[in-house]
PyMOL commands that place a pseudoatom at each C-alpha (Angstrom):
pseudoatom trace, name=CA, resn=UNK, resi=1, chain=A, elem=C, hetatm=0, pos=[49.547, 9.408, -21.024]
pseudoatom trace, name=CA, resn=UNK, resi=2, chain=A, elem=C, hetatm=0, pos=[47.181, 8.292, -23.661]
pseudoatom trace, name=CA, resn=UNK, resi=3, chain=A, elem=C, hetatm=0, pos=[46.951, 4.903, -25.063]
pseudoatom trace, name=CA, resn=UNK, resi=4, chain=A, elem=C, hetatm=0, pos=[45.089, 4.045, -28.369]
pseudoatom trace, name=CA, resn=UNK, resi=5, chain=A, elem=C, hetatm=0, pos=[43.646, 0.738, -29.295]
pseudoatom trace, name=CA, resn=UNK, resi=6, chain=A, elem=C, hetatm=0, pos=[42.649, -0.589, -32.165]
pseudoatom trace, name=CA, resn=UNK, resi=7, chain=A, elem=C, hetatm=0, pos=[39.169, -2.131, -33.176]
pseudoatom trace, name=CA, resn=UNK, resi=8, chain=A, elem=C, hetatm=0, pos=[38.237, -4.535, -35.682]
pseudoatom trace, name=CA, resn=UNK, resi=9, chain=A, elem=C, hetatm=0, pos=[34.546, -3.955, -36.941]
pseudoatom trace, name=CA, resn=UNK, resi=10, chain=A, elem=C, hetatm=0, pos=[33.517, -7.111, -35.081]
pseudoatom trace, name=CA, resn=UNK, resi=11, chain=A, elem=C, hetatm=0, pos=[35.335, -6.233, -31.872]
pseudoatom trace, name=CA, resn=UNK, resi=12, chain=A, elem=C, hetatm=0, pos=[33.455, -3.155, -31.771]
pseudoatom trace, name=CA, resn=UNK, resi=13, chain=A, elem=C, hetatm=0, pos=[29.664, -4.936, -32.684]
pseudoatom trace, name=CA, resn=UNK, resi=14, chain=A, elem=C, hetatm=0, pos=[30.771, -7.698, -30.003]
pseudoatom trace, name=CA, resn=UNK, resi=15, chain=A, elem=C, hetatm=0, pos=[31.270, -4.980, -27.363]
pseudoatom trace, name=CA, resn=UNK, resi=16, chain=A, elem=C, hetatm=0, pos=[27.920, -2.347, -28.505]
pseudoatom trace, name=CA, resn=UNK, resi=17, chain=A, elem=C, hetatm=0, pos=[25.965, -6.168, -28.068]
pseudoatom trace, name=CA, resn=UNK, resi=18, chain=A, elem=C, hetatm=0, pos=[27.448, -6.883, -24.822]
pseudoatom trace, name=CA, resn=UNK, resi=19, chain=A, elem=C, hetatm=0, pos=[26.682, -3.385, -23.543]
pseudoatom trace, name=CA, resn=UNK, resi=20, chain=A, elem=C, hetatm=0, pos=[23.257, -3.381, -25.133]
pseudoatom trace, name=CA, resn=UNK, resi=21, chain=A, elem=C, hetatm=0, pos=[22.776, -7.318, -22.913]
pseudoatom trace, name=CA, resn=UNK, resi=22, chain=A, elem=C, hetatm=0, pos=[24.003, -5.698, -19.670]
pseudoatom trace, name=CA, resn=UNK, resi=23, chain=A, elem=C, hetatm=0, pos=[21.817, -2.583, -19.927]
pseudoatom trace, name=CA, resn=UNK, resi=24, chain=A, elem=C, hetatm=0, pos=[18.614, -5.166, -21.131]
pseudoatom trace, name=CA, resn=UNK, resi=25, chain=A, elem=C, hetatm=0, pos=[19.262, -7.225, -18.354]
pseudoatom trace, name=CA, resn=UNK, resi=26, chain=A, elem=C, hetatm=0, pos=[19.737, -3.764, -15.814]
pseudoatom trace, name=CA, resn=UNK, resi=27, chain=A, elem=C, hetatm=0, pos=[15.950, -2.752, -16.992]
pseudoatom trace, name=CA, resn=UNK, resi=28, chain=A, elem=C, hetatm=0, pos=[14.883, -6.123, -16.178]
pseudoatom trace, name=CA, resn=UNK, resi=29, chain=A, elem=C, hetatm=0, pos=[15.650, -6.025, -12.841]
pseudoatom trace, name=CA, resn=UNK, resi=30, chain=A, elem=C, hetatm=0, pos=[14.250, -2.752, -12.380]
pseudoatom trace, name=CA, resn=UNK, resi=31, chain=A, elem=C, hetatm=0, pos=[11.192, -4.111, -14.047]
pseudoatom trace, name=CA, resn=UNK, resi=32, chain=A, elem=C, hetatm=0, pos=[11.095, -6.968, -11.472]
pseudoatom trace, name=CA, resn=UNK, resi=33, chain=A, elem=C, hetatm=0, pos=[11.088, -4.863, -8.681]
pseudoatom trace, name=CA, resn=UNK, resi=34, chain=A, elem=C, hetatm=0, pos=[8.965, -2.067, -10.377]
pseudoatom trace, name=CA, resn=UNK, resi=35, chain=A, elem=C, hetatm=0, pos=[6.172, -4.764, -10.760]
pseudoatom trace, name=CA, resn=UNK, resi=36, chain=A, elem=C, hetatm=0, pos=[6.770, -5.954, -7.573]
pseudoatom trace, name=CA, resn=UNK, resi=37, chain=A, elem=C, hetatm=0, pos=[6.114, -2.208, -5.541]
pseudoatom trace, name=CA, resn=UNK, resi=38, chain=A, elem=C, hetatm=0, pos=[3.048, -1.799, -8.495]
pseudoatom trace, name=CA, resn=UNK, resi=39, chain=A, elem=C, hetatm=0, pos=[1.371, -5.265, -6.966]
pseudoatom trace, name=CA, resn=UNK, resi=40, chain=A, elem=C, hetatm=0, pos=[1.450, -3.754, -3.403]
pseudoatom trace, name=CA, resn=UNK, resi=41, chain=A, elem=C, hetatm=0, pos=[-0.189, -0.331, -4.763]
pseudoatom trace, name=CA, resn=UNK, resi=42, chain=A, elem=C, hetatm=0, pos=[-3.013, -2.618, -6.759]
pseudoatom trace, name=CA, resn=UNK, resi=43, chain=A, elem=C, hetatm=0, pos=[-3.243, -4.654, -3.294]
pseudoatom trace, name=CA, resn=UNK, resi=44, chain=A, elem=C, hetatm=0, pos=[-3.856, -1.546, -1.001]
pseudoatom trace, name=CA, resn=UNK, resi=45, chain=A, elem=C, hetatm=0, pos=[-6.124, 0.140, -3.511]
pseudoatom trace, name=CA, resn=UNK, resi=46, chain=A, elem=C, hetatm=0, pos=[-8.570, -2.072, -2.640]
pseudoatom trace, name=CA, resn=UNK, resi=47, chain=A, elem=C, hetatm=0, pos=[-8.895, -1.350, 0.317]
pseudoatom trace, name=CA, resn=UNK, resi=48, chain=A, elem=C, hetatm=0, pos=[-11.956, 1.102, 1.156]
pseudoatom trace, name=CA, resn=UNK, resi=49, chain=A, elem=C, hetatm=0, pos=[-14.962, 2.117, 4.181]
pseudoatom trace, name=CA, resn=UNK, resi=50, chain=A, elem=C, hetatm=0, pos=[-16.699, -1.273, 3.767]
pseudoatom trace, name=CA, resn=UNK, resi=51, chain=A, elem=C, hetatm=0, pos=[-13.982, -3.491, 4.156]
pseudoatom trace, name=CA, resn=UNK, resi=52, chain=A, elem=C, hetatm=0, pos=[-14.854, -6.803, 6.002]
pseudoatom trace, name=CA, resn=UNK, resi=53, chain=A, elem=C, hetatm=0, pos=[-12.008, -7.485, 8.481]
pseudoatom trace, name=CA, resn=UNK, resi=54, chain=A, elem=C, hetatm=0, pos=[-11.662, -11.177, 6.505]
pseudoatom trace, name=CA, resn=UNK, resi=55, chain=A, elem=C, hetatm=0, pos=[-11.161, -9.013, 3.406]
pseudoatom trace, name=CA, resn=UNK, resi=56, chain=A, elem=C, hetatm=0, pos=[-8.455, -7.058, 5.146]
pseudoatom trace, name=CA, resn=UNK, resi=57, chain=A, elem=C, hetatm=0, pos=[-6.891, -10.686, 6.390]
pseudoatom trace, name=CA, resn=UNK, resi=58, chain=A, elem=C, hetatm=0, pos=[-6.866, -11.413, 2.775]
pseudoatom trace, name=CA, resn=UNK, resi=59, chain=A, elem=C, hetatm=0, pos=[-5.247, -7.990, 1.639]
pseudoatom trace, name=CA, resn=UNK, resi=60, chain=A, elem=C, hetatm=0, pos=[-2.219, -8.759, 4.429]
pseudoatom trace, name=CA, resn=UNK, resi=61, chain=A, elem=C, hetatm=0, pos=[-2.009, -12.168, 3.261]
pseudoatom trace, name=CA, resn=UNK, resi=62, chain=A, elem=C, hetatm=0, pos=[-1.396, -11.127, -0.515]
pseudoatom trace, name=CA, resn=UNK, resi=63, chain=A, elem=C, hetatm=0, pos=[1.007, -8.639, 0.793]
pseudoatom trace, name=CA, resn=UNK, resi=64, chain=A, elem=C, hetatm=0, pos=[3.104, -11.346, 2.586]
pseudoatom trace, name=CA, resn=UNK, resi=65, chain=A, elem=C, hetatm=0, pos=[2.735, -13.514, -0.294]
pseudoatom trace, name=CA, resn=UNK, resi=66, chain=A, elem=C, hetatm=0, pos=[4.330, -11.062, -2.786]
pseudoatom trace, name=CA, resn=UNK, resi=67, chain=A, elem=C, hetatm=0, pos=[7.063, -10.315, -0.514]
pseudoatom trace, name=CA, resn=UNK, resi=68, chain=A, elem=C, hetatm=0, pos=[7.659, -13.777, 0.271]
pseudoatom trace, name=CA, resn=UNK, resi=69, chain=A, elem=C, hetatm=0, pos=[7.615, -14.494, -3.773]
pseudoatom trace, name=CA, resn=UNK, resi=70, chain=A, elem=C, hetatm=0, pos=[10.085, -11.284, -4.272]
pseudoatom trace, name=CA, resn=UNK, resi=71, chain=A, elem=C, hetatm=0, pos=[12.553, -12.889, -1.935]
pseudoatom trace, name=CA, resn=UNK, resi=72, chain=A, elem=C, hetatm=0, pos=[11.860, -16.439, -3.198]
pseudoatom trace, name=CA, resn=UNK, resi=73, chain=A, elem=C, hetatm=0, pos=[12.766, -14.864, -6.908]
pseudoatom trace, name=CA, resn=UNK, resi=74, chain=A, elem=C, hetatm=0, pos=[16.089, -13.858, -5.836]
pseudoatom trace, name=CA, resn=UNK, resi=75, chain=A, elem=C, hetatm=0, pos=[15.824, -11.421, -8.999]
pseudoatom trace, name=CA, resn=UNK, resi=76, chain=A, elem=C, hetatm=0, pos=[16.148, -8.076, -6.362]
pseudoatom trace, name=CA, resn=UNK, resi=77, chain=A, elem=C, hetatm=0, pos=[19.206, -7.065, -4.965]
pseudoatom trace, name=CA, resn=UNK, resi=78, chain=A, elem=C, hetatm=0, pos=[19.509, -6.430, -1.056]
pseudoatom trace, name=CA, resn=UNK, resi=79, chain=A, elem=C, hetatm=0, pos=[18.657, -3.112, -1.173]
pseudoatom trace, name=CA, resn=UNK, resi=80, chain=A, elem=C, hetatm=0, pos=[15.559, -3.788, -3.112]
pseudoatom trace, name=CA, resn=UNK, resi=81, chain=A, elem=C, hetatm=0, pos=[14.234, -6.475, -0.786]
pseudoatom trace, name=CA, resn=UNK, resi=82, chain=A, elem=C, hetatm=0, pos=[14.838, -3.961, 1.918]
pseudoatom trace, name=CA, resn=UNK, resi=83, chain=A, elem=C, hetatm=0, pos=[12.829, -1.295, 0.271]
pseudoatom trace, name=CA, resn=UNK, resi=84, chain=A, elem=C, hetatm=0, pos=[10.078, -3.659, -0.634]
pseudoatom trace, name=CA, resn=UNK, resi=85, chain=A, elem=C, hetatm=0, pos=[10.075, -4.849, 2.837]
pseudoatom trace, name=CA, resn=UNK, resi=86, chain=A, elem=C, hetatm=0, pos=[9.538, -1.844, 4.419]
pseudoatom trace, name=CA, resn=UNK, resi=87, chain=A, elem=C, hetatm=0, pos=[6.949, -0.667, 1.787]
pseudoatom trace, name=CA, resn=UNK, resi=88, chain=A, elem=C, hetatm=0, pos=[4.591, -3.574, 2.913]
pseudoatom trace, name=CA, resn=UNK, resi=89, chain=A, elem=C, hetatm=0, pos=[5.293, -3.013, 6.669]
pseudoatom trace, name=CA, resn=UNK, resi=90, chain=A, elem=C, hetatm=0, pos=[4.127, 0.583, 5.745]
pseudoatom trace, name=CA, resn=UNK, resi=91, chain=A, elem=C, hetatm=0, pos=[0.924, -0.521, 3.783]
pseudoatom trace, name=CA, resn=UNK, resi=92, chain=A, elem=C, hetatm=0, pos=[-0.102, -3.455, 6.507]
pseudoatom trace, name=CA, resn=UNK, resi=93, chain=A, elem=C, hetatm=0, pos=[0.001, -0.373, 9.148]
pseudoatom trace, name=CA, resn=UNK, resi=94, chain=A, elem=C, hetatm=0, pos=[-1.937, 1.979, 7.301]
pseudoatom trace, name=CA, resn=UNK, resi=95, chain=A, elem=C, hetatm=0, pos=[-4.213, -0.926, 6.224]
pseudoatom trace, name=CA, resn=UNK, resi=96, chain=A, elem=C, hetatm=0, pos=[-4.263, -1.757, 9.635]
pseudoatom trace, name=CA, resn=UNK, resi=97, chain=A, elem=C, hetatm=0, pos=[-4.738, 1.664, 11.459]
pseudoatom trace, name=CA, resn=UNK, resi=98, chain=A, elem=C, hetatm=0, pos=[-6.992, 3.106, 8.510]
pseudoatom trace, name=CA, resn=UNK, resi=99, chain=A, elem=C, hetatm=0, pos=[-9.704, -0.273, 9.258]
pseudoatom trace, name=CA, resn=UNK, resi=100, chain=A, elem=C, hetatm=0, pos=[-9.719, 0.479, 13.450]
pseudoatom trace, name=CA, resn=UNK, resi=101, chain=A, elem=C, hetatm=0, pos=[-10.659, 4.150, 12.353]
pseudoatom trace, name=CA, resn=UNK, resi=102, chain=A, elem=C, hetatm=0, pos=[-13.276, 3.065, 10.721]
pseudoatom trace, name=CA, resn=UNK, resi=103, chain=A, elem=C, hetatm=0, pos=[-14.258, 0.616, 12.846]
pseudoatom trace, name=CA, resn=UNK, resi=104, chain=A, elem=C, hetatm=0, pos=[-14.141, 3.041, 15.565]
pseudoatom trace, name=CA, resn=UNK, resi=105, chain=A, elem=C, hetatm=0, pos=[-16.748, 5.335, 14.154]
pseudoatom trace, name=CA, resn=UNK, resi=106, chain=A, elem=C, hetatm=0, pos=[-19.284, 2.724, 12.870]
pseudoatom trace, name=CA, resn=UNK, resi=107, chain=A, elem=C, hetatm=0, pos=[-18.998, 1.208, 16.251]
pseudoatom trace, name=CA, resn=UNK, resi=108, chain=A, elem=C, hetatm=0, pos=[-18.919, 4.679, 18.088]
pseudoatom trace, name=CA, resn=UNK, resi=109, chain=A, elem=C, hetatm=0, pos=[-21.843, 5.809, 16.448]
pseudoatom trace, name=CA, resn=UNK, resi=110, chain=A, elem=C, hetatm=0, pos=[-24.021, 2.625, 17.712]
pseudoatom trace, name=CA, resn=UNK, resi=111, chain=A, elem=C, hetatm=0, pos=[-22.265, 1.875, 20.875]
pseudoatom trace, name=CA, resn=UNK, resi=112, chain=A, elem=C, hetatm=0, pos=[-23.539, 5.542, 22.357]
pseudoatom trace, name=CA, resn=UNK, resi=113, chain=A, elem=C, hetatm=0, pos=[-26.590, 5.762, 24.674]
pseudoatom trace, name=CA, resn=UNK, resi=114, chain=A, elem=C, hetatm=0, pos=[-28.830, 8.860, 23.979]
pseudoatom trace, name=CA, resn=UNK, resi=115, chain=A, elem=C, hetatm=0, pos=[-29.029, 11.255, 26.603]
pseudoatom trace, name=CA, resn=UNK, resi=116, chain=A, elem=C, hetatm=0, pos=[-29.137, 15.182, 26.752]
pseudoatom trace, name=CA, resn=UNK, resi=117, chain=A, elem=C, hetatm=0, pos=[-26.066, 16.372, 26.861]
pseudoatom trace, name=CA, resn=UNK, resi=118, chain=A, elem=C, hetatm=0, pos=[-24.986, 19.906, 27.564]
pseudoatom trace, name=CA, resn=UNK, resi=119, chain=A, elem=C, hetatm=0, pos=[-22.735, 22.304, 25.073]
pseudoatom trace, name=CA, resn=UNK, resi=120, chain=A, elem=C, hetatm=0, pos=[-21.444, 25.480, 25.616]
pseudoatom trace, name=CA, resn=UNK, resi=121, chain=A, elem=C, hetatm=0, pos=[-23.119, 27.140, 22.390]
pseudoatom trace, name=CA, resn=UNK, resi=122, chain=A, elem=C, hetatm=0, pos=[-26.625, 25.287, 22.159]
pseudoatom trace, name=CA, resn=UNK, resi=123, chain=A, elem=C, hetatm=0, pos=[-27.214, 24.853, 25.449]
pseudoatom trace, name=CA, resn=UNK, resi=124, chain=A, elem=C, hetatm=0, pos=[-29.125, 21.599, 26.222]
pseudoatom trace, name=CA, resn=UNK, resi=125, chain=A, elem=C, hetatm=0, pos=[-29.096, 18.807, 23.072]
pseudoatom trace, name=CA, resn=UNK, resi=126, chain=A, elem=C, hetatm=0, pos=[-32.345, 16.222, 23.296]
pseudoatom trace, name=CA, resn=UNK, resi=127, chain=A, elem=C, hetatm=0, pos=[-32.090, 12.729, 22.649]
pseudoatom trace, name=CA, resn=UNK, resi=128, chain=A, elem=C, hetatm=0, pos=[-34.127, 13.449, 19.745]
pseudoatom trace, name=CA, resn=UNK, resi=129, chain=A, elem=C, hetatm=0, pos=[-31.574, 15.857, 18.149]
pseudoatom trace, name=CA, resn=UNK, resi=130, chain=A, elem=C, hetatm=0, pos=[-28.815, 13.050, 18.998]
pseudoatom trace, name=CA, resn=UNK, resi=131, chain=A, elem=C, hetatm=0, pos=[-30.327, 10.423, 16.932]
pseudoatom trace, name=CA, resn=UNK, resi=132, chain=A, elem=C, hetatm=0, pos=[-30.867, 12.612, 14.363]
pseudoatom trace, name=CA, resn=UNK, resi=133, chain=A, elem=C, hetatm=0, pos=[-26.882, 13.159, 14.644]
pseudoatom trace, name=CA, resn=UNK, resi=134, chain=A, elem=C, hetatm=0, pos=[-26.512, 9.547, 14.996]
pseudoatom trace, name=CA, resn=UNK, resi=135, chain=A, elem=C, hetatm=0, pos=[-27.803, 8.640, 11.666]
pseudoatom trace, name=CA, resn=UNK, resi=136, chain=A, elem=C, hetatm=0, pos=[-26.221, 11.597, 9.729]
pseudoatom trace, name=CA, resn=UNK, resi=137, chain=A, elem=C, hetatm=0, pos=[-22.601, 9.927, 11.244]
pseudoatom trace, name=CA, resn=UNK, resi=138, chain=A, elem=C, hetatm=0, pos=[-24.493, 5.970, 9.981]
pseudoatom trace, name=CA, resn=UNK, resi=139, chain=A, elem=C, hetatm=0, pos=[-25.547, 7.718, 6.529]
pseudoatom trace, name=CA, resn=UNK, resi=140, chain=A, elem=C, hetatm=0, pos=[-21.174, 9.278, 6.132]
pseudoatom trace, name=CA, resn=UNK, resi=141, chain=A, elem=C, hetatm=0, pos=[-20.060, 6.260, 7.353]
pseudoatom trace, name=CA, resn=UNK, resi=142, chain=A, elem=C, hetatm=0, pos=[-21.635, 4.000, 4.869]
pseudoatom trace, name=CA, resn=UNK, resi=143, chain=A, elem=C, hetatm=0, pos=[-20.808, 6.199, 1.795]
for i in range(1, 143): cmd.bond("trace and resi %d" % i, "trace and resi %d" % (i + 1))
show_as sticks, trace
zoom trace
């Protein structure tokens, strides 16, 4: 059964505006939590082979701090906060796992004594030939 209604010209500009303020108000909030996952990226970008470990203390604080502001804002709904949540848990790991690699190999590649060493294909390696390894991995490592 259909129904029709009548509209006065200012019933229908009062409803297009009221529309138009929900859907402004809709991109907001996407905006808010749009900037919000942008901030983490522009955090973790920073992140690189030289990193001091106080610089990575600093990166993980920032991260809590934008999180902690996101949920302080009460602008994101709880789905949002969730997803932002998790996003930063994500980025503190890799930040995390991605600085012990690296600090793995710089300290790998001084912590090693050189000694010959025996391989299936070259037979015997000097110490000589191990240094000169040695300071290839220092010369990667530091680019």
């Amino acid at each position: 059964m259909k129904k029709t209604v009548r509209l006065t010209e200012s019933d229908l500009i009062k409803l297009v505006q009221k529309i138009v303020k929900e859907q402004e108000l809709d991109d907001d909030e996407e905006n808010v939590f749009e900037e919000h996952m942008m901030t983490l990226d522009h955090i973790a970008n920073h992140f690189n082979r030289n990193t001091t470990e106080e610089e990575l203390d600093f990166m993980i604080n920032q991260i809590e701090y934008e999180v902690e502001s996101a949920i302080k804002g009460e602008e994101l709904s709880d789905d949002e906060l969730d997803e932002l949540t998790d996003y930063a848990y994500f980025l503190v790991d890799e930040l995390m796992s991605e600085f012990r690699l690296s600090t793995d190999l710089n300290e790998g590649t001084k912590a090693k004594k050189t000694r010959a060493i025996r391989s299936r294909r070259s037979g015997i390696k000097t110490a000589t030939q191990i240094k000169k390894n040695l300071e290839v991995l220092r010369n990667l490592s530091s680019k």
